[in-house]
C-alpha positions as a printed Julia matrix, in Angstrom:
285×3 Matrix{Float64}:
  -5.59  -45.31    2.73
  -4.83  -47.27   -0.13
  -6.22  -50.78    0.81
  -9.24  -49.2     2.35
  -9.88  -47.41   -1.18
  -9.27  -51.22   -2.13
 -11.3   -52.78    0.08
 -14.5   -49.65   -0.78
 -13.8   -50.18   -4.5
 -14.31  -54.51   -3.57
 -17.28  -54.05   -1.21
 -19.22  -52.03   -4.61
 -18.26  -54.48   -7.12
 -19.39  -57.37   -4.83
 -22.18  -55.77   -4.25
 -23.11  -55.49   -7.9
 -22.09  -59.03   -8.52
 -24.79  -60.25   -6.33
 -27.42  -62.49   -7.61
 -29.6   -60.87   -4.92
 -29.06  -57.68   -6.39
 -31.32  -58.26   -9.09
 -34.23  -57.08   -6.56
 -32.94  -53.63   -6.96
 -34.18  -53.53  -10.51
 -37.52  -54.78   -9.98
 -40.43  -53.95   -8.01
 -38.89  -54.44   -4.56
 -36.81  -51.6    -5.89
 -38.95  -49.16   -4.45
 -39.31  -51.04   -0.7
 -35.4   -50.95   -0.8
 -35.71  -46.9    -1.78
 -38.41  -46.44    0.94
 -36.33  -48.33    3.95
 -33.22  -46.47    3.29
 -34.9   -43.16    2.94
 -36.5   -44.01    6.21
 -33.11  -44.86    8.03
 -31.76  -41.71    6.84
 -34.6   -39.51    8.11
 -34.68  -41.6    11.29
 -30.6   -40.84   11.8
 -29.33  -38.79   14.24
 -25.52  -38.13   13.08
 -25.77  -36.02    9.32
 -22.13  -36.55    8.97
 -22.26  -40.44    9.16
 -24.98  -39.77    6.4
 -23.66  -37.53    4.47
 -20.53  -39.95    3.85
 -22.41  -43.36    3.98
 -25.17  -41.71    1.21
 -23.37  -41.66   -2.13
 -22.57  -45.06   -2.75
 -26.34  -45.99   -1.91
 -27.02  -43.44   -4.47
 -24.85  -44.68   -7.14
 -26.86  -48.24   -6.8
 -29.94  -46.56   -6.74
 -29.11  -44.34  -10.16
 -28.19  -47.74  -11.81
 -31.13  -48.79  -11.73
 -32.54  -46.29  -13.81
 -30.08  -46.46  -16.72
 -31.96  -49.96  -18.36
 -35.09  -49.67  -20.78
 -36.9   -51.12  -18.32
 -36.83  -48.61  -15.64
 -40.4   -47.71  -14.28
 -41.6   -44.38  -13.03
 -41.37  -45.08   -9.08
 -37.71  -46.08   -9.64
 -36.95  -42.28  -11.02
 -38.71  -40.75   -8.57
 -37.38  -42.55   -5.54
 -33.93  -42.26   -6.89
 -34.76  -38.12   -7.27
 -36.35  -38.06   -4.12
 -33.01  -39.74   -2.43
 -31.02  -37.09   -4.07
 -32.88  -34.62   -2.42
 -32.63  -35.66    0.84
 -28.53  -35.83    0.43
 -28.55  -32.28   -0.9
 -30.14  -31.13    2.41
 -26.83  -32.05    3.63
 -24.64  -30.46    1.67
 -23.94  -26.27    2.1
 -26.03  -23.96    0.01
 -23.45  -23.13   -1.91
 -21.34  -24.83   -4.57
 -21.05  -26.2    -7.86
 -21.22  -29.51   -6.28
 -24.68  -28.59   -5.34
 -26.31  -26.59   -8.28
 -24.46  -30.51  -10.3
 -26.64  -33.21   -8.2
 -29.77  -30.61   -7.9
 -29.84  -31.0   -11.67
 -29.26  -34.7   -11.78
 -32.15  -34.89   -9.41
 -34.42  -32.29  -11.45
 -33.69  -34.59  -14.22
 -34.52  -38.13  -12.9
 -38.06  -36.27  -11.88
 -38.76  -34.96  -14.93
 -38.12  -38.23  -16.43
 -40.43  -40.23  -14.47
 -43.35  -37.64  -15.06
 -42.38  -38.17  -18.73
 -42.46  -41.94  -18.48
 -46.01  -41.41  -16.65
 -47.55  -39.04  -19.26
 -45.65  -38.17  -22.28
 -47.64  -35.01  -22.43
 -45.35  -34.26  -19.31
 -42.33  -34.62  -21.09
 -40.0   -31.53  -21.8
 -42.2   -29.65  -18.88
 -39.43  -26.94  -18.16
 -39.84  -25.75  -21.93
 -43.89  -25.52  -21.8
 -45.79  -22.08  -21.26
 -47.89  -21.84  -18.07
 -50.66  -22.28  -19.72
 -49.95  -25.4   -21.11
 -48.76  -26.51  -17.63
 -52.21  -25.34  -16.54
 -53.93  -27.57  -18.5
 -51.73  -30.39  -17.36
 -52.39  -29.67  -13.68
 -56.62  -29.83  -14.48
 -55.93  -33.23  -15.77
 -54.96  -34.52  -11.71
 -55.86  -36.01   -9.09
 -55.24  -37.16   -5.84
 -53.49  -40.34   -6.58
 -50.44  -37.24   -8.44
 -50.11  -35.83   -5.51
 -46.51  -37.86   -4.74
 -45.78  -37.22   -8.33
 -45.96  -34.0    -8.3
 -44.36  -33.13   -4.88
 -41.51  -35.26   -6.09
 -41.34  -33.34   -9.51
 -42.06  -29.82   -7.77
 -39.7   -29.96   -4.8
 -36.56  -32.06   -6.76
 -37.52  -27.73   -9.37
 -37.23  -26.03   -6.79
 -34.1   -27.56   -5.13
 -32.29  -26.78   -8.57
 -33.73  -23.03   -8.46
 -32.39  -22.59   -4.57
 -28.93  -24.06   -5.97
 -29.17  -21.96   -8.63
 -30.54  -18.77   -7.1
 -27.83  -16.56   -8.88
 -29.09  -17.53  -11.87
 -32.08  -15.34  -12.84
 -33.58  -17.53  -15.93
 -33.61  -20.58  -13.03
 -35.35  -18.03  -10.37
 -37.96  -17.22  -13.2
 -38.94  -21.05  -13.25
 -40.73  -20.16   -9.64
 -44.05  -19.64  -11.08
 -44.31  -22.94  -12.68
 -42.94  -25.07   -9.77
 -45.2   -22.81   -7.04
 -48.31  -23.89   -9.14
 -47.25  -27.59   -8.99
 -46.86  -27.24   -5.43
 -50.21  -25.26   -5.08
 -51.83  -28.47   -6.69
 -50.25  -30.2    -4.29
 -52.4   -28.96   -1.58
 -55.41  -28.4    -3.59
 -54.99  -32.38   -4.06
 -54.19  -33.63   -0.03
 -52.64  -30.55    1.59
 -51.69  -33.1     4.42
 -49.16  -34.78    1.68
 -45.9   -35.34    3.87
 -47.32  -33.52    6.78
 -47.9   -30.44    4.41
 -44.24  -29.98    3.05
 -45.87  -28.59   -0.01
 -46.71  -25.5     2.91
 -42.77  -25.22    3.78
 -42.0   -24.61   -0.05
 -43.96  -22.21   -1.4
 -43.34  -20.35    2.5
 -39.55  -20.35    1.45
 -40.56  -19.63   -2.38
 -42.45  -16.31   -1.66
 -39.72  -15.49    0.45
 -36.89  -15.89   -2.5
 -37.93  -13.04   -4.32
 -38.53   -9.01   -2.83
 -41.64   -7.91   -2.14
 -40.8    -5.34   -4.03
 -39.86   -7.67   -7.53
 -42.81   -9.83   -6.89
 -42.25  -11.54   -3.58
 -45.07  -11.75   -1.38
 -44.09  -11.98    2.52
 -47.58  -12.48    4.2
 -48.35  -15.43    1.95
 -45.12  -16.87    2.95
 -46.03  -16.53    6.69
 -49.13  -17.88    6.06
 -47.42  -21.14    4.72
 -44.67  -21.43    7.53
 -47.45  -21.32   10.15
 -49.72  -23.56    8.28
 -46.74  -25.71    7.8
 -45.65  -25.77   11.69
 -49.38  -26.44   12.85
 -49.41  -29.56   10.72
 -46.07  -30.98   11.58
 -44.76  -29.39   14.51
 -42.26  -31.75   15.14
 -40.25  -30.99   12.24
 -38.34  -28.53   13.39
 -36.98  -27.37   10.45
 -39.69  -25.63    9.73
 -39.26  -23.0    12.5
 -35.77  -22.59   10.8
 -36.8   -21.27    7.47
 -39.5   -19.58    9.09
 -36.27  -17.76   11.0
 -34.5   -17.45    8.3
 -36.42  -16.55    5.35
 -39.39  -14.44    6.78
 -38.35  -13.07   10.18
 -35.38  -11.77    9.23
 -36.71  -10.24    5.56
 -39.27   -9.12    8.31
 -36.38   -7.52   10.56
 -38.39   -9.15   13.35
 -35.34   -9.76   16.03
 -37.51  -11.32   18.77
 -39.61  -13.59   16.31
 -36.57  -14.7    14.86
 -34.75  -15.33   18.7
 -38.06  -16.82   19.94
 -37.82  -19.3    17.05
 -34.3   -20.32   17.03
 -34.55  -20.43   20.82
 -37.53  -23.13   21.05
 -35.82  -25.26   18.19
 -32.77  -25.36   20.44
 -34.64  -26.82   23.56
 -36.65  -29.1    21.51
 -36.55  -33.01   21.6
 -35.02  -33.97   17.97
 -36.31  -37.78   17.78
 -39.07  -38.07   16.09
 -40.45  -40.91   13.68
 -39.06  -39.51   10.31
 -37.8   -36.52   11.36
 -34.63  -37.21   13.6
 -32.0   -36.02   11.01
 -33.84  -32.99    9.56
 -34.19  -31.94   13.11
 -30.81  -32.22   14.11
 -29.87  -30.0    11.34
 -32.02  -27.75   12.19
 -30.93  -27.64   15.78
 -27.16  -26.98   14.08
 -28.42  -24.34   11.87
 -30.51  -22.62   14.82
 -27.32  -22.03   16.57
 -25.61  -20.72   13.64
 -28.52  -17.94   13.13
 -28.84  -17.15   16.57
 -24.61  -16.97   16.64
 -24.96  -14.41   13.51
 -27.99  -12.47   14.64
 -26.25   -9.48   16.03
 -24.6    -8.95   12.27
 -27.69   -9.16   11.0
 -30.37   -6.95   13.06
């Protein structure tokens, strides 16, 4: 165990040592970000991910500590960060600690963009209103990235009622989203705010038949990506109590092909998390 610690600990500092590793810090920075983010959705084994992913994302976050990182280098790097927390469980300090990290290297390239962005979790809606009329399509990747790395911190930090009032602000970002190109990333924006209306009671503010609305608009634009008829499972038919919606779903994710161009890995865990559901379903109903 100890030489292959060695031999890890050689491979990064070799690594860093490269000459060639000066392309990490400067425009082909964000090719590099794109191809790996591509492998990873195009995987088919989450563990092999989930252990290969952190040293890639050590590199990455080096190469926004200098005074010349950029705004696509944040992002990418946030973005990344997101994709390894869909790995992780939904529980966890672990989780709620890289969820921030990647809240903060958003935030910090939407500062770099626009300084009137900067400190955006402090600002009243209003002011974040304003901020929104000021887009346009070409912020639509800015914002997703900024929107989705908020609400990834709120879903780690659910327990936390201060973090689950920051909903608002981060369902208007992604609402601009779709005002913007509602076919951004096959209409994730959709799957967000479907799970986001679904965080909260109906009763405390939560509003079920919007989130239905997204999940189905969601699936009709990508419905490959299996994951979406997960959450749609999960977060609206069983706050619906709807057993055979909730089967039905589960049961066509399970016989489903999970290759697909960009979606291989999020569809293999949603095949996993299918079976759990369907596994736990008599406890719940």
């Amino acid at each position: 165990m100890l030489k292959q610690n060695n031999y890890k600990a050689a491979l990064l500092i070799t690594l860093l040592g490269l000459n060639g590793c000066s392309y990490l810090i400067d425009s082909a920075t964000q090719d590099f970000s794109a191809n790996l983010k591509q492998s990873i959705m195009d995987h088919n084994d989450p563990a092999t991910v989930a252990d290969a992913l952190p040293a890639y994302l050590l590199l990455m976050e080096a190469t926004t500590a200098g005074e010349d990182v950029n705004e696509n280098q944040l992002l990418s790097t946030a973005n990344l960060y997101g994709a390894y927390l869909s790995l992780l469980s939904d529980e966890g300090i672990r989780k709620q600690r890289l969820s921030q990290k990647s809240l903060d290297l958003a935030l910090r390239g939407a500062c770099l963009h626009d300084e009137n962005w900067c400190s955006l979790q402090q600002k009243s809606f209003v002011d974040l209103e304003a901020l929104l009329g000021n887009t346009n399509q070409d912020d639509a990747e800015r914002l997703f990235s900024v929107a989705s790395a908020w609400a990834n911190w709120i879903q780690a930090h659910k327990s936390d009622w201060n973090a689950v009032a920051q909903l608002a602000q981060v369902k208007r970002i992604m609402q601009r989203v779709l005002e913007l190109d509602e076919t951004f990333q096959q209409g994730n924006a959709h799957l967000y705010l479907a799970v986001m209306e679904s965080l909260v009671p109906e009763a405390l503010g939560g509003k079920p038949e919007q989130s239905k609305q997204h999940f189905e608009r969601a699936i009709q634009l990508a419905p490959n990506n299996l994951m979406s008829k997960v959450l749609y499972a999960k977060h609206y038919a069983r706050m619906a109590f709807d057993r055979n919606m909730h089967d039905n779903l589960l049961k066509t994710v399970l016989s489903a092909q999970v290759a697909s161009p960009g979606l291989t890995l999020i569809n293999t865990l949603a095949q996993q998390q299918a079976q759990v559901l369907l596994d736990s379903a008599n406890d719940y109903f």
